[in-house]
N, C-alpha and C positions, 0 to 999 in steps of 0.2 A: 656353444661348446662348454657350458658352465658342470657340465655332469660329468665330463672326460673321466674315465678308470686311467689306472697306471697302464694299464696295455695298450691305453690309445697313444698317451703320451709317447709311450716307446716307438710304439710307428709314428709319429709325429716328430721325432727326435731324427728315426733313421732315415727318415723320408727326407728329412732336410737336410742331411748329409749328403746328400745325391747331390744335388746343388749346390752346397757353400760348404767348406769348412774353416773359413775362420770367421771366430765370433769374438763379441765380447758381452763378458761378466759384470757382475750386477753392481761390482764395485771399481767398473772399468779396465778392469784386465783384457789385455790382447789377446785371443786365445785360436788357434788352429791345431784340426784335428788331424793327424798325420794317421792314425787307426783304430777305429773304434773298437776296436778287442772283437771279445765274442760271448754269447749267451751263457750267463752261469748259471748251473744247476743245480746248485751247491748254497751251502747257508754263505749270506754277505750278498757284495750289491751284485747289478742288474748284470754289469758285462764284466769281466773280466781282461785284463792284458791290453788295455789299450796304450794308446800312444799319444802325450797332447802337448804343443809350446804354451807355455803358459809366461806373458810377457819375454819371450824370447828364451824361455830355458825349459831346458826336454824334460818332461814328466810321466813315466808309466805305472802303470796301477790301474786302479778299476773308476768305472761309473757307473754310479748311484742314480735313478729317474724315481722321480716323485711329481704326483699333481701339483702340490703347492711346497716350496721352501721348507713351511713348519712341520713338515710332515716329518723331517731329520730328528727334530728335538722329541717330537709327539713319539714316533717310532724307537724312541733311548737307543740310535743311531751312534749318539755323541760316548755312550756310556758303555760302547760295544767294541771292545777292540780288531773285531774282525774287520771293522771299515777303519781300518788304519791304514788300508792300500788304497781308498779312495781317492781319486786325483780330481774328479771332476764333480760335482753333481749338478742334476740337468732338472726342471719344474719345467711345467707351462704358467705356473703364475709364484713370485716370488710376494711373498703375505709373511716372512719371516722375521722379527724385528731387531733377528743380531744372526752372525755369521753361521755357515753350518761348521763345526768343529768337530774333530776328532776327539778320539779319546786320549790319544797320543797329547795332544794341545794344541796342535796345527789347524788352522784354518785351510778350506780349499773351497774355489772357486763355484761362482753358481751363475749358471746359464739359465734363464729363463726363456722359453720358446713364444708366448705371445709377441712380444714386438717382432716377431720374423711372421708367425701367421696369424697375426688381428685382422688383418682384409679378408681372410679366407672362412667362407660357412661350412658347415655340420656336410654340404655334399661334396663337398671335397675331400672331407676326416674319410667318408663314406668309402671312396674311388682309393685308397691307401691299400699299396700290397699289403699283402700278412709280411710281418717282419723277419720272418726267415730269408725272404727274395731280395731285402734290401739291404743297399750298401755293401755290395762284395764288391771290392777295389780293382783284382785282376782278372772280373769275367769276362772283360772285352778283349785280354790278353792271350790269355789260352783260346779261348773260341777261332783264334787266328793262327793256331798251331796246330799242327798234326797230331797224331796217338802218337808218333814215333819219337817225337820230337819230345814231350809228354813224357814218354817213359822212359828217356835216356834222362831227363830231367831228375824224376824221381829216383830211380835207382845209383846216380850221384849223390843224389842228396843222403839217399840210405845209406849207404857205401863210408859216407863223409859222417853221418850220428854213427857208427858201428866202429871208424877208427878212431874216434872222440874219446869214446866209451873206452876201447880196448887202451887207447895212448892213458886215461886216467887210470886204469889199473897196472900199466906199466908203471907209473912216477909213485903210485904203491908199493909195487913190491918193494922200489927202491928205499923206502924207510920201516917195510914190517914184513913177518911171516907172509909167504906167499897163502899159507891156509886159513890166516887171520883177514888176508886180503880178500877173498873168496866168500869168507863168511860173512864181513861187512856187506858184499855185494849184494848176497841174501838177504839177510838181515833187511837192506833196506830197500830193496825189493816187497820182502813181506808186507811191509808198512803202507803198499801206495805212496801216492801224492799225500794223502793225508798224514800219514803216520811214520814216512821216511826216517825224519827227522829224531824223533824219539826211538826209533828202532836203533838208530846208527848211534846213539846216543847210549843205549843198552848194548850194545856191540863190542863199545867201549871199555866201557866198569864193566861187562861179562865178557872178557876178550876168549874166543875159543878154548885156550890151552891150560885155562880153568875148567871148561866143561870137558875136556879131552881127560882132565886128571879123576874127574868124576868117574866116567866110563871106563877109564882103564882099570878101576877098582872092580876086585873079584865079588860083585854084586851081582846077581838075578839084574834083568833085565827091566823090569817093572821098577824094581829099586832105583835102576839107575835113574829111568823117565823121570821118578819121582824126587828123584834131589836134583836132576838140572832142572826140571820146572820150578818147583821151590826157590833156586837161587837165581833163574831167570826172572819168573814174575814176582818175590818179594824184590828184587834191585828196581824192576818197573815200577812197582806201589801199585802192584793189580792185585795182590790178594785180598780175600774177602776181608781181612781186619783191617787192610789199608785203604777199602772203600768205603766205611762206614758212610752208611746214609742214602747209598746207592740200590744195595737191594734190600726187599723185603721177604717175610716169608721161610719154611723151613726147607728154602733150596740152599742154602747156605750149609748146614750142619747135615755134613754129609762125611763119610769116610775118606773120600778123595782129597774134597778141601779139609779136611782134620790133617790128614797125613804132610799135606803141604805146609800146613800151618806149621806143625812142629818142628819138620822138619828144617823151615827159616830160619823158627826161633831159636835152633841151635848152631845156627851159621853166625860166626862171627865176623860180621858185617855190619856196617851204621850206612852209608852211603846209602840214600835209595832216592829214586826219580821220585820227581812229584807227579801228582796224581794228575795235575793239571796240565804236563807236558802231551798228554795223551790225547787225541780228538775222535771224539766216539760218537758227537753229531750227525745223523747222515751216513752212518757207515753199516753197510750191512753186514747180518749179523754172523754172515759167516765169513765175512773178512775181521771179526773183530780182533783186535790186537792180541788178547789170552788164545783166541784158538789159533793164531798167526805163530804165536811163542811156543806154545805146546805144541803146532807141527816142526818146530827151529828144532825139539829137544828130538822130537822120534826120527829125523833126518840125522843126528848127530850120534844117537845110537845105530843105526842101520849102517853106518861107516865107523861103528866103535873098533873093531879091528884094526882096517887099513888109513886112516882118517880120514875127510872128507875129500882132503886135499887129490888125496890119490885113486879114492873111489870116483870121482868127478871126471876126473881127467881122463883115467882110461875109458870112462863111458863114453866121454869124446873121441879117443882113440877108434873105436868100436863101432862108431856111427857109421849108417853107409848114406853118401853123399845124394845118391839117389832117392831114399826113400825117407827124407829127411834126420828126424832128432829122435826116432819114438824111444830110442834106449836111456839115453838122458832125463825123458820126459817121465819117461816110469821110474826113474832115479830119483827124482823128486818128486814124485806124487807120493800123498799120504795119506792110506786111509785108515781108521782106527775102530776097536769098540769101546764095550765100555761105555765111562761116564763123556767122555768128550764128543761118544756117538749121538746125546743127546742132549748137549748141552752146548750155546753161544758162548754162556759167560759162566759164572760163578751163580748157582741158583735160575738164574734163566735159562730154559726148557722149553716151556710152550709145547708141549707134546711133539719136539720137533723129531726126526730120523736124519743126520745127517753125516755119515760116517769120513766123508774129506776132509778132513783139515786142511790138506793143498791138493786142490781137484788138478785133473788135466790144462784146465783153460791158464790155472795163476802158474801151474809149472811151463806153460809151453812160453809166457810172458817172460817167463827168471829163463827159460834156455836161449831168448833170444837177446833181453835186456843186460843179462847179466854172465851165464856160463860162458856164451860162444865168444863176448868180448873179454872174457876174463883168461880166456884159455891161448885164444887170439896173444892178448897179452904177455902171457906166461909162455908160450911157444918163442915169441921174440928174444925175450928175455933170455932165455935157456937156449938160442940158437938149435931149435928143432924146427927149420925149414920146412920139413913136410908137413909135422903137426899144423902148424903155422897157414900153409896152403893149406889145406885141407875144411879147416875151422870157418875160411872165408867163402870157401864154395857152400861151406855146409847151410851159411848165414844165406847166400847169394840164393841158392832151393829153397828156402824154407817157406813154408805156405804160411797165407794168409793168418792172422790172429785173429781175435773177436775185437768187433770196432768200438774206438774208444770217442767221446767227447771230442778232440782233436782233428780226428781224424775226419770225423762227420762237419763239421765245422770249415776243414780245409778242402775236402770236398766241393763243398756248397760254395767257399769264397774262389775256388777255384774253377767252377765248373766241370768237375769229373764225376765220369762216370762209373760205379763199382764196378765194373770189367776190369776196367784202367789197374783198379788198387788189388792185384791177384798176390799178391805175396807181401812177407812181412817188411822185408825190406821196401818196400814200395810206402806200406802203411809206415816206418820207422822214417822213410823220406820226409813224409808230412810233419809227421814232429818234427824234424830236422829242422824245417821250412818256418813253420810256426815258430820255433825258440830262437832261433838264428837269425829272422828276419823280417817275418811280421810285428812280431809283438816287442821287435825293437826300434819299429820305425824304419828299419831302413828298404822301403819300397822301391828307392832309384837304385838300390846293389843291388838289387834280385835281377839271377837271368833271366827269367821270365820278359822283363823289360827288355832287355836287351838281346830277345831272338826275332819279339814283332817287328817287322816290317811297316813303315806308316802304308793307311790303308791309301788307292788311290783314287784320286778326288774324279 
């Protein structure tokens, strides 16, 4: 086994999860695995979200697999902050001649897999499922349960992320504008997993009732795009002078970004995000953060009249419960010309044609993540009973979404079938299920556990 890739390793890791999960570490740490996460696809290590005791105290975050130990320092692992969520890392041979460390300064744990398989040869490695089929904790579980059973399961679980969401935009209103509350939720919507965080960040230092003062000015409409984008993306540090170095080339010096520029330079403001808060790794180019911003500004014109707050809501009002969200969905759909029709970023182009800035798929994501529970919310709050009912049937119809990493994931640990997953709430279950209770370790709360029946002997 002296030629092992990382891939083998990895099935050699999950294959001995089947059989044992507490081990111990190269420096005699106690260690059991309560959940090995799940495939990351993503820059940083191998799995993400796992669950591990490490000498008796609960550790979640990711694991890192490598052939040999050195391969952390070799890889500038240590000098990467993205493996600052690392709990574990796993070799088949430890050759390293000091700890694997973070960048953070924290040392974590190294599991070497030779002394579990040095008796075992090259046709055994052979005979090793593909690592997708391995180590899913509750396939023996569901396999012993009904579809019915199944889907009263999931649609709890949906039911239970949906009044999550709407109960966190209730304890909003209660300290801001209900239409600053709305707009956060966008906001950080637009961002993804990746880019939440700086989006709500910019939400902040750009609070609505700033860009509402913009629009309500007797300006042409172009005018208007053109200084809330200005004070949206100079407070992010995305315009082109606040990226030096980033692009090259005469896609930069252009009318569009001219216009924006100046128009910064006369905003008096110092505050502005770093450049660094932003993660543009990995991220496709039509979710990138500028054309995410630039559609926040043509959404907040399109409701420069009425504001959003109230353009939003009646859209809700309006929905027919039958034939799901399309009015909502076309509420926030954006498509544009122009320079943003052919452009990702500032200068980059690529002879692309892309005229969405927020296609169908990321709005029908914000009607279900964020309007239906915000509105949900704001119905309570405002004692509009009906609205209220209404918002929850609208979530309880709503079809399926496009499947996301999670979802495929809990799928597969779960054994279901894509029939099973027919509506979003079903899909919104599974995340429920995964934030709540896999990737916290707690596998003995889950009802799942406690609907099997032991089988009999």
């Amino acid at each position: 086994m002296s030629n092992l890739s990382e891939g083998q390793v990895i099935k050699i890791w999950q294959h001995l999860l089947l059989s044992r999960s507490e081990l111990t570490g190269e420096q005699g740490e106690l260690i059991k695995v309560i959940y090995p996460g799940r495939t990351n696809d993503d820059r940083g290590a191998d799995f993400r979200d796992a669950v591990v005791v490490i000498n008796q105290e609960l550790a979640k975050g990711d694991v890192e697999v490598h052939v040999s130990s050195s391969d952390w320092r070799s890889h500038q692992h240590h000098h990467d902050p993205v493996y600052n969520r690392v709990i574990l890392h796993v070799v088949m041979w430890h050759d390293a001649k000091s700890v694997s460390s973070l960048y953070s300064g924290k040392t974590i744990p190294i599991v070497a897999l030779e002394k579990y398989v040095r008796t075992l040869g090259n046709q055994w490695l052979n005979r090793l499922c593909p690592p997708a089929t391995l180590n899913m904790p509750c396939v023996n579980k569901t396999r012993c349960l009904t579809e019915g059973t199944l889907a009263e399961f999931l649609d709890s679980a949906g039911e239970a992320r949906f009044l999550t969401k709407a109960a966190i935009f209730q304890a909003d209103l209660a300290h801001m504008e209900a239409s600053q509350a709305l707009y956060r939720g966008i906001m950080g919507a637009l961002g993804y997993a990746k880019n939440k965080s700086p989006f709500l960040e910019l939400a902040s230092k750009v609070p609505l009732h700033m860009l509402d003062t913009v629009a309500r000015d007797e300006i042409s409409g172009d005018d208007c795009l053109a200084r809330q984008q200005a004070l949206l993306l100079g407070t992010a540090g995305l315009l082109p002078s606040q990226q030096q170095g980033r692009f090259q080339g005469n896609g930069l010096h252009n009318n569009s970004a001219d216009k924006l520029e100046k128009l910064w330079a006369s905003w008096h403001r110092t505050e502005v995000m770093s450049h660094n808060a932003w993660h543009l790794f990995k991220v496709r180019p039509s979710n990138s953060p500028v054309r995410r911003i630039v559609a926040m500004s043509y959404l907040i014109l399109r409701y420069r009249e009425m504001g959003i707050l109230e353009g939003i809501i009646s859209l809700a009002k309006e929905a027919v419960v039958d034939k799901g969200c399309r009015r909502l969905e076309e509420g926030l759909a954006v498509t544009t010309g122009g320079y943003w029709a052919s452009h990702f970023d500032f200068g980059l182009s690529a002879g692309i044609r892309s005229p969405a800035l927020l296609g169908t798929g990321r709005a029908t994501d914000i009607v279900v993540n964020v309007i239906l529970p915000f509105t949900f919310g704001w119905a309570k709050v405002s004692s509009q009973l009906e609205l209220e009912r209404k918002v929850f049937d609208l979530y309880r119809g709503y079809p399926r979404l496009a499947v996301n990493s999670i979802e495929r994931h809990l799928r597969q640990q779960l054994a279901l079938t894509s029939n099973l997953i027919n509506s979003a709430r079903r899909q919104q279950g599974l995340i429920h299920i995964y934030n709540t209770l896999c990737s916290q370790g707690k596998c003995d709360c889950c009802p799942l556990g406690k609907t099997v029946k032991p089988a009999s002997s």
